[in-house]
N, CA and C atoms as a LAMMPS dump frame, in Angstrom:
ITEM: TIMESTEP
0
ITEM: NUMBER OF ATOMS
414
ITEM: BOX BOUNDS ff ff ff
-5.0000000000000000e+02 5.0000000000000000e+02
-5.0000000000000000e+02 5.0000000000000000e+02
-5.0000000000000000e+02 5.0000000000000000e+02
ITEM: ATOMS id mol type element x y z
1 1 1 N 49.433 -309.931 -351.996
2 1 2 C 49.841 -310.616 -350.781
3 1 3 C 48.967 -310.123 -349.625
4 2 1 N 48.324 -311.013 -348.894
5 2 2 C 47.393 -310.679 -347.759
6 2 3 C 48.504 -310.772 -346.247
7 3 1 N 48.122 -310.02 -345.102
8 3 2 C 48.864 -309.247 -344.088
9 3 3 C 48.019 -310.55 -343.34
10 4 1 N 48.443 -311.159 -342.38
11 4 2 C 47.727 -311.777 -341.393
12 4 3 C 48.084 -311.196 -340.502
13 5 1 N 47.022 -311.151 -339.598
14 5 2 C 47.508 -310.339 -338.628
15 5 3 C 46.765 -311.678 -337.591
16 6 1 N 47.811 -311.923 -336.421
17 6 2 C 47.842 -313.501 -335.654
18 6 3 C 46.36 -312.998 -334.494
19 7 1 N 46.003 -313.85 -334.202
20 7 2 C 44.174 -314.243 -333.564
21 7 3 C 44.678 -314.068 -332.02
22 8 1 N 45.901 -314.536 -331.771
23 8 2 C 46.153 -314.719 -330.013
24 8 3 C 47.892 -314.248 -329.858
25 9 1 N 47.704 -314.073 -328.97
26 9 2 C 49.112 -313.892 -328.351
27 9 3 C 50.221 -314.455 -328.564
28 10 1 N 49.951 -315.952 -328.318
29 10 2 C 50.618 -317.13 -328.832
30 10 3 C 51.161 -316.921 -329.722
31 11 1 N 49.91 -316.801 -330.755
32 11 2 C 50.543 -316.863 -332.745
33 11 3 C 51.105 -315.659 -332.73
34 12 1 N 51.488 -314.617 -332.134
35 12 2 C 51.943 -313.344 -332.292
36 12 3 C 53.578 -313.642 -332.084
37 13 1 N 53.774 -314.484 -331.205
38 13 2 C 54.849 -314.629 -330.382
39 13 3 C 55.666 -316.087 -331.266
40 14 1 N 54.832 -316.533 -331.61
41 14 2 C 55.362 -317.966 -332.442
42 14 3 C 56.039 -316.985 -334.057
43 15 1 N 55.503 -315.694 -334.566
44 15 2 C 55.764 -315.233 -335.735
45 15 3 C 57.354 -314.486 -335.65
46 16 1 N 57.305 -314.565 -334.014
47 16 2 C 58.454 -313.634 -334.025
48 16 3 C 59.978 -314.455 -334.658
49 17 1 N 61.221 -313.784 -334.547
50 17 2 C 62.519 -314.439 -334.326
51 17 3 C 62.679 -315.292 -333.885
52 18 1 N 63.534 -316.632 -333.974
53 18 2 C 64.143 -317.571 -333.26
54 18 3 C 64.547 -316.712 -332.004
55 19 1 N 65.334 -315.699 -332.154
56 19 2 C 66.393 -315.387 -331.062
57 19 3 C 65.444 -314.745 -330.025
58 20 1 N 64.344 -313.894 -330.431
59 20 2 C 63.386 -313.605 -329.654
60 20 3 C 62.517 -314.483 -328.842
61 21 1 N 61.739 -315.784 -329.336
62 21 2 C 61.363 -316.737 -329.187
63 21 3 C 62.349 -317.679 -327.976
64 22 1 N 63.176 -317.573 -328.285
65 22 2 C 64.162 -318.546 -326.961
66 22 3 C 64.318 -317.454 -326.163
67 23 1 N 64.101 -316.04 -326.332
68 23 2 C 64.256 -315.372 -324.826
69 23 3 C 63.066 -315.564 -323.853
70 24 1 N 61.875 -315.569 -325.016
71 24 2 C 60.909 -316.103 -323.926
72 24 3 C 60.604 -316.621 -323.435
73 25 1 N 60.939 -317.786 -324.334
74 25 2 C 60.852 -319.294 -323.845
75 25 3 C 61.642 -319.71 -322.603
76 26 1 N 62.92 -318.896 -322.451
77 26 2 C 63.64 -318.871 -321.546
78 26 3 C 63.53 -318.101 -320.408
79 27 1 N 62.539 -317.371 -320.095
80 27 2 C 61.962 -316.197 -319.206
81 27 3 C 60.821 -316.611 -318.734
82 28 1 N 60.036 -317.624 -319.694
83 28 2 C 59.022 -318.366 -319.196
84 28 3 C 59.594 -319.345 -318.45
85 29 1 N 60.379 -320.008 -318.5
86 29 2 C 60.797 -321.179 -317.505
87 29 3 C 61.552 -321.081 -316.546
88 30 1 N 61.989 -319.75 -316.675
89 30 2 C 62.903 -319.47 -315.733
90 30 3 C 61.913 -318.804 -314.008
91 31 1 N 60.931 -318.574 -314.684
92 31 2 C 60.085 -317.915 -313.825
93 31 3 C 59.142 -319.637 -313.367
94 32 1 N 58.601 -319.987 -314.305
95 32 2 C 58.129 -321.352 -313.696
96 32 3 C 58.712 -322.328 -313.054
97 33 1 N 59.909 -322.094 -313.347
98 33 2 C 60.829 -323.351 -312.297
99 33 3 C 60.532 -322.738 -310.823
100 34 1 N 60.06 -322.276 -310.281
101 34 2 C 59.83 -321.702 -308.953
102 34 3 C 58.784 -322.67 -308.396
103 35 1 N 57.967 -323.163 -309.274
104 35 2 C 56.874 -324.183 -308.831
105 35 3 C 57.551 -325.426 -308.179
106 36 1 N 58.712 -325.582 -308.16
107 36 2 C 59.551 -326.399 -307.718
108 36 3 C 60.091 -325.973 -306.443
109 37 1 N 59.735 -324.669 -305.679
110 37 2 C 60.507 -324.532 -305.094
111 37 3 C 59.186 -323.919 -303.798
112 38 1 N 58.188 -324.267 -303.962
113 38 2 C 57.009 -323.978 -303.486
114 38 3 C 56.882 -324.273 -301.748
115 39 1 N 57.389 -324.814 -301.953
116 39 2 C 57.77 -325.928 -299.972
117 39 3 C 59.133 -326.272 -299.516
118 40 1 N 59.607 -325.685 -298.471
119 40 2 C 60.633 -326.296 -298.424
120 40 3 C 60.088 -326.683 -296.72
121 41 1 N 61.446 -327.602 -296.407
122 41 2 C 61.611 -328.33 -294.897
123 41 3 C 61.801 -327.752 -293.801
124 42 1 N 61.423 -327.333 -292.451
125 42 2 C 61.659 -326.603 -291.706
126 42 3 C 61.234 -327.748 -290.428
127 43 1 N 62.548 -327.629 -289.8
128 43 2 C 62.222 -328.338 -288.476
129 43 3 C 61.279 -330.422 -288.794
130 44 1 N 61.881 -330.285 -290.105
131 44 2 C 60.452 -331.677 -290.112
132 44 3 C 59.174 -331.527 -290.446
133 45 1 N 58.942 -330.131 -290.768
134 45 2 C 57.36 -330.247 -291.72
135 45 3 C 57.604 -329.337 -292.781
136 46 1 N 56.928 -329.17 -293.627
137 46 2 C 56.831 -328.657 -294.653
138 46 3 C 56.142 -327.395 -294.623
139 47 1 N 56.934 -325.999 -295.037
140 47 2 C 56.306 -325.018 -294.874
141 47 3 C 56.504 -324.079 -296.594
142 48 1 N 55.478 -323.393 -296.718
143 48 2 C 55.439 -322.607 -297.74
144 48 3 C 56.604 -321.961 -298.166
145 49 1 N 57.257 -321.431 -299.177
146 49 2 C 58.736 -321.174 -299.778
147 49 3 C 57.561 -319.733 -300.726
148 50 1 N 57.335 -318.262 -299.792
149 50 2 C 56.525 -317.32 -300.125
150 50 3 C 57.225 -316.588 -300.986
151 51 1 N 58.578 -316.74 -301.175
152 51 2 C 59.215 -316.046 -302.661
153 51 3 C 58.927 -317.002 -303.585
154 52 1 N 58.706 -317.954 -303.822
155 52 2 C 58.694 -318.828 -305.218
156 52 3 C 57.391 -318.938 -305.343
157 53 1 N 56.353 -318.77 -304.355
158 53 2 C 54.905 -318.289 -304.58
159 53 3 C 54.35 -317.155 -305.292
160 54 1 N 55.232 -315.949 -304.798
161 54 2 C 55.054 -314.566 -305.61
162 54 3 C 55.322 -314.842 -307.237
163 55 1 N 56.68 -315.409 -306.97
164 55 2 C 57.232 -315.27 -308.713
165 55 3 C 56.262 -315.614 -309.479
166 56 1 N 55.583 -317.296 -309.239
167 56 2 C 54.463 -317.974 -309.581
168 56 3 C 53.106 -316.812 -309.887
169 57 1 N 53.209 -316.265 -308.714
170 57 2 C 51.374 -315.474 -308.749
171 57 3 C 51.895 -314.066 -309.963
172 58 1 N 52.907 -313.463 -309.714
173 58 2 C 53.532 -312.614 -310.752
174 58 3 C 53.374 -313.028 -311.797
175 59 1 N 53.929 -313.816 -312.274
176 59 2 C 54.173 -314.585 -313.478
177 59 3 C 52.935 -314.318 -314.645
178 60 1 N 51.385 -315.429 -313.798
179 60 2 C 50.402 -315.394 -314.427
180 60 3 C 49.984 -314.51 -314.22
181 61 1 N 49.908 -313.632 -313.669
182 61 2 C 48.986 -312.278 -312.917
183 61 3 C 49.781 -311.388 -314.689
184 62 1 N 51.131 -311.638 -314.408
185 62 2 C 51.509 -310.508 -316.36
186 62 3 C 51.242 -311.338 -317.052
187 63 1 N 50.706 -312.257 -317.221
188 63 2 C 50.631 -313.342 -318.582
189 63 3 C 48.958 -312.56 -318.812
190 64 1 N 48.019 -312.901 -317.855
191 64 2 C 46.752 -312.445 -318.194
192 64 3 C 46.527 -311.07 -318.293
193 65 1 N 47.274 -310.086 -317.806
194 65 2 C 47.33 -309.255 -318.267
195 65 3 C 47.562 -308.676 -319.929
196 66 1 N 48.72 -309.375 -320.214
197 66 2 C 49.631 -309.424 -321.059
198 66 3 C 48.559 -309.803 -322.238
199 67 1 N 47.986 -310.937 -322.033
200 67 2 C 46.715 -311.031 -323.215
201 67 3 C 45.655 -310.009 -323.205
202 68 1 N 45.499 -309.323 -322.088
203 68 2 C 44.461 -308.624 -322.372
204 68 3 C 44.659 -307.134 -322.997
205 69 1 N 46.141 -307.067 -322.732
206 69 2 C 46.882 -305.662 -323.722
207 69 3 C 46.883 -306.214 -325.151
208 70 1 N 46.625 -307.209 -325.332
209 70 2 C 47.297 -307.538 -326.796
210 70 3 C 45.869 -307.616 -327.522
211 71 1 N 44.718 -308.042 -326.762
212 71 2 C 43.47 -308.023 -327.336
213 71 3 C 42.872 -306.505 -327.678
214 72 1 N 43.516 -305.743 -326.597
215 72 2 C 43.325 -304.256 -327.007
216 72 3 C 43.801 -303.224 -328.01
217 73 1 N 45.575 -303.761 -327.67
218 73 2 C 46.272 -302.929 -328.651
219 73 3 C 47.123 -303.845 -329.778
220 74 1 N 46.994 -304.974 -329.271
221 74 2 C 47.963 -305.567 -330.61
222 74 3 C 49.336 -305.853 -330.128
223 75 1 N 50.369 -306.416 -330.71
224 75 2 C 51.367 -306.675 -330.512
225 75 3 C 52.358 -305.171 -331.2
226 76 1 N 52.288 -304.74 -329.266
227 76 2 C 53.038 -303.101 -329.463
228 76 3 C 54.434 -303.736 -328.298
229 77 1 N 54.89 -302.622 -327.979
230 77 2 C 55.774 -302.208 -327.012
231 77 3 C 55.376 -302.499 -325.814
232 78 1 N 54.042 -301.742 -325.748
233 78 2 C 52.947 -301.413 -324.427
234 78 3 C 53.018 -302.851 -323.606
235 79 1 N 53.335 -303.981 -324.177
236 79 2 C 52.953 -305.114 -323.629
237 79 3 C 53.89 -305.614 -322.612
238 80 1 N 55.243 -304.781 -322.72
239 80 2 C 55.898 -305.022 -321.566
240 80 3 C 55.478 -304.685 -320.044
241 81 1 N 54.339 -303.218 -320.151
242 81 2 C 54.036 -303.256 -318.784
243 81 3 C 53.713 -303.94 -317.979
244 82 1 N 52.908 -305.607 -318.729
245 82 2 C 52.381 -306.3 -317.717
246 82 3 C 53.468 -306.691 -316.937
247 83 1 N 54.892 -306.919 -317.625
248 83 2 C 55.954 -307.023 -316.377
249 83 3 C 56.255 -306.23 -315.651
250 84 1 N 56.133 -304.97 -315.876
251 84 2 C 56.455 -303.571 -314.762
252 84 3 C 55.363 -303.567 -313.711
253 85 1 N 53.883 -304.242 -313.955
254 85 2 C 52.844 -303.98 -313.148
255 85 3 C 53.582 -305.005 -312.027
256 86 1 N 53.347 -306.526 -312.831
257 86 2 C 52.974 -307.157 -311.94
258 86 3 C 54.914 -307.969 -311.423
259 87 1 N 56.179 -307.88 -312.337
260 87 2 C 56.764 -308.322 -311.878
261 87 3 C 58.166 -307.153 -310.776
262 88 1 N 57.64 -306.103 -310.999
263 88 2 C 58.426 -305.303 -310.371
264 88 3 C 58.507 -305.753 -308.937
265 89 1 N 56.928 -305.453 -308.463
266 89 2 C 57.431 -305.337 -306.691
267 89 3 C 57.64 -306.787 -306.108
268 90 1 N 57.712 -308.059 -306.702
269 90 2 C 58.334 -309.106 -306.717
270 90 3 C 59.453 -309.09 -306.756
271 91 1 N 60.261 -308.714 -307.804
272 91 2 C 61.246 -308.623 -307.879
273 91 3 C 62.331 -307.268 -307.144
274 92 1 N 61.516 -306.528 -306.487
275 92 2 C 62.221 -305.661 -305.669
276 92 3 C 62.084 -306.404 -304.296
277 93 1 N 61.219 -307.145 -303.965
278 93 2 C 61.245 -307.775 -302.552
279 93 3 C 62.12 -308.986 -302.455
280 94 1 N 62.531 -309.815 -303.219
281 94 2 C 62.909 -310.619 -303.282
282 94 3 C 65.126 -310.022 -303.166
283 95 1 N 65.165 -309.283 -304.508
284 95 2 C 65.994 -308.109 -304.401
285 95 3 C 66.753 -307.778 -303.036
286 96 1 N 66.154 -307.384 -302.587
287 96 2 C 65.868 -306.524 -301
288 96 3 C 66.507 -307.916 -300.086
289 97 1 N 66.096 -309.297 -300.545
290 97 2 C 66.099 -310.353 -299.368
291 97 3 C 67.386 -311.362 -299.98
292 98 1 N 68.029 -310.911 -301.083
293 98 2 C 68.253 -312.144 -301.847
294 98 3 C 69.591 -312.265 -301.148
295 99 1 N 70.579 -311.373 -299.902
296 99 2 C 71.331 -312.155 -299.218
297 99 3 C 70.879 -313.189 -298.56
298 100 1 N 70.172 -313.009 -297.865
299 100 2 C 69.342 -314.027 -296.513
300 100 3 C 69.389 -315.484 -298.035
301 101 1 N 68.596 -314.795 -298.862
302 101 2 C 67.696 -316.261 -299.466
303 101 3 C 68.934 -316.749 -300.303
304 102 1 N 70.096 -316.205 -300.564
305 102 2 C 71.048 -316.98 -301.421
306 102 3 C 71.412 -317.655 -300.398
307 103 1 N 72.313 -316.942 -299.063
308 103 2 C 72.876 -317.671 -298.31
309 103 3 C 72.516 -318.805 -297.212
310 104 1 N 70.981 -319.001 -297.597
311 104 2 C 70.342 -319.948 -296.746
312 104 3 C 69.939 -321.059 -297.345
313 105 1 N 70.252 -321.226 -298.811
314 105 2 C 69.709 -322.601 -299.868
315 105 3 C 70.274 -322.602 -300.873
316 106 1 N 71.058 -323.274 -300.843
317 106 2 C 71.911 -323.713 -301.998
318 106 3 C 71.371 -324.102 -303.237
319 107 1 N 70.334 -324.712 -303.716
320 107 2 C 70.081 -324.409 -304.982
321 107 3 C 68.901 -323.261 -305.069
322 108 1 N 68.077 -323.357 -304.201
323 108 2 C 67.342 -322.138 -304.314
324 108 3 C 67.82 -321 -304.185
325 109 1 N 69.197 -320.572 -303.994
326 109 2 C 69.875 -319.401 -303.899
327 109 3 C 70.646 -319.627 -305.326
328 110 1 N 70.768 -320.21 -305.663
329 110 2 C 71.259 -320.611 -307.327
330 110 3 C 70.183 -320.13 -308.419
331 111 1 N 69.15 -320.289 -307.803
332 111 2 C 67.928 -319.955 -308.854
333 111 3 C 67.629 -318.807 -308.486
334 112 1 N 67.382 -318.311 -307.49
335 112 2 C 67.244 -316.978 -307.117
336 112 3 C 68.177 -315.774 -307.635
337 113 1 N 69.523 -316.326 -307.712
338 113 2 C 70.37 -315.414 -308.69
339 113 3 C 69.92 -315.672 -309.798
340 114 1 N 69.641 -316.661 -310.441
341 114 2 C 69.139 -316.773 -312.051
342 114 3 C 68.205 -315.568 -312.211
343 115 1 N 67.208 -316.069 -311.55
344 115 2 C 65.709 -315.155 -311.274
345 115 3 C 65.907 -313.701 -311.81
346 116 1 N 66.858 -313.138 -310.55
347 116 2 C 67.264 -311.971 -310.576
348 116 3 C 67.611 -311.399 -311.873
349 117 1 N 68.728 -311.835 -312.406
350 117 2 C 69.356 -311.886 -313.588
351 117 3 C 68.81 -311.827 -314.584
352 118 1 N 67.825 -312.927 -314.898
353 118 2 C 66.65 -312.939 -315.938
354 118 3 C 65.519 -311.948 -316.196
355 119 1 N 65.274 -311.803 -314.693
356 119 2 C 63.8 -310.687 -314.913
357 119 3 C 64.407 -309.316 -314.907
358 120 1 N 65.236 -308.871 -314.011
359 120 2 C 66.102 -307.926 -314.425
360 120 3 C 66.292 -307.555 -315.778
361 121 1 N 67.211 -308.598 -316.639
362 121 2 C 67.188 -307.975 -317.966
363 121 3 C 66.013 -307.768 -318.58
364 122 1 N 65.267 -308.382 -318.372
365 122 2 C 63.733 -308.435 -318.594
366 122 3 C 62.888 -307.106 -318.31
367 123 1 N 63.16 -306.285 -317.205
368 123 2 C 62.4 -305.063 -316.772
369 123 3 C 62.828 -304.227 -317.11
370 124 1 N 64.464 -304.122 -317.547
371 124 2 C 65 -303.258 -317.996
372 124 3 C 64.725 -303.085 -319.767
373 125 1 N 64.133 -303.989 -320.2
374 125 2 C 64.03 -303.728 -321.913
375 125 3 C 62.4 -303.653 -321.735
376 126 1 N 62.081 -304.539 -320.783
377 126 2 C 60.129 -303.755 -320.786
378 126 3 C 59.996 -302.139 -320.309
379 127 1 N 60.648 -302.041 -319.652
380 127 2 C 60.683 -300.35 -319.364
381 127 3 C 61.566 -299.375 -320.633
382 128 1 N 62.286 -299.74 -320.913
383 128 2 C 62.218 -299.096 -322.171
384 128 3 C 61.867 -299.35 -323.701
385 129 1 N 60.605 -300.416 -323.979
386 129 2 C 59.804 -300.511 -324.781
387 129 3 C 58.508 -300.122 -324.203
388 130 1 N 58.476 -299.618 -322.92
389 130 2 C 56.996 -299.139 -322.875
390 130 3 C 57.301 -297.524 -322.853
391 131 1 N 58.409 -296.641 -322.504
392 131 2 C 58.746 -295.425 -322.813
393 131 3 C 58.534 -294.815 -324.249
394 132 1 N 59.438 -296.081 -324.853
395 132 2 C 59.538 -295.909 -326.262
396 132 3 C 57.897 -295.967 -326.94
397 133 1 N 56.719 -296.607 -326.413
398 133 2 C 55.519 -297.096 -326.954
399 133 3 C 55.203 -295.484 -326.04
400 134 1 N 54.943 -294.961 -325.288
401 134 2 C 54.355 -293.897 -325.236
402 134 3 C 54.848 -292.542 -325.415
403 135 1 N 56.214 -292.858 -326.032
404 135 2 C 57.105 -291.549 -326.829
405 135 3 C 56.557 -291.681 -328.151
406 136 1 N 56.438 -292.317 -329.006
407 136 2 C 56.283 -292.886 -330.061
408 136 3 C 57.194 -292.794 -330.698
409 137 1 N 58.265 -293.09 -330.012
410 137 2 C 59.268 -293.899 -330.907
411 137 3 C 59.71 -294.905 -331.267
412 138 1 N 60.363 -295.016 -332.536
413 138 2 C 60.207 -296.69 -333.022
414 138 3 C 60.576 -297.585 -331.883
């Protein structure tokens, strides 16, 4: 029996679990639905919405990262840091604001708790799969 070992990230991530697979899938969209939320209305013109910009620039900023750990080391643990690099201080600023921003937009304060919620559980299991990847434990 021959070991394949997957060419991209993608196929790494397509080999995994169903149950694993819908978390991402669900962490990926949960973070891209922000592209929706890019502009909002102020006074009659349209002005930039700079938390749903970050999430956005976060997002891909750990995705390309995220491939470039995997071209190095493979599909480890380690690969959660690209969320500790790049989605932490996003998600601590936003954190920090998310009375103002719940209580000022009703669905964007709906998603913004999602957000929270999602990447949260999210930083909390990338931070301890990247402990665990430089403890070397399973």
């Amino acid at each position: 029996m021959t070991n394949i070992d997957p060419a991209t990230l993608g196929e790494a991530i397509a080999m995994q679990p169903f149950w694993l697979k819908s978390w991402m899938y669900l962490l990926g969209a949960t973070n891209l639905v922000a592209v929706f939320f890019l502009a909002k209305r102020v006074a009659g013109k349209w002005r930039p919405r700079w938390e749903a910009l970050a999430i956005l620039i976060g997002f891909l900023a750990a995705g390309a990262f995220m491939e470039w750990l995997y071209e190095q080391y493979g599909y480890v643990r380690l690969l959660g840091l690209a969320h500790l690099v790049f989605w932490t201080p996003v998600y601590v600023w936003i954190f920090g604001r998310r009375r103002e921003l719940v209580g000022a937009y009703a669905i964007f304060g709906k998603y913004i708790l999602f957000y929270l919620l999602m990447n949260g559980i999210s930083l909390v299991i990338d931070l301890i799969d990247v402990i665990r990847y430089f403890t070397g434990t399973a």
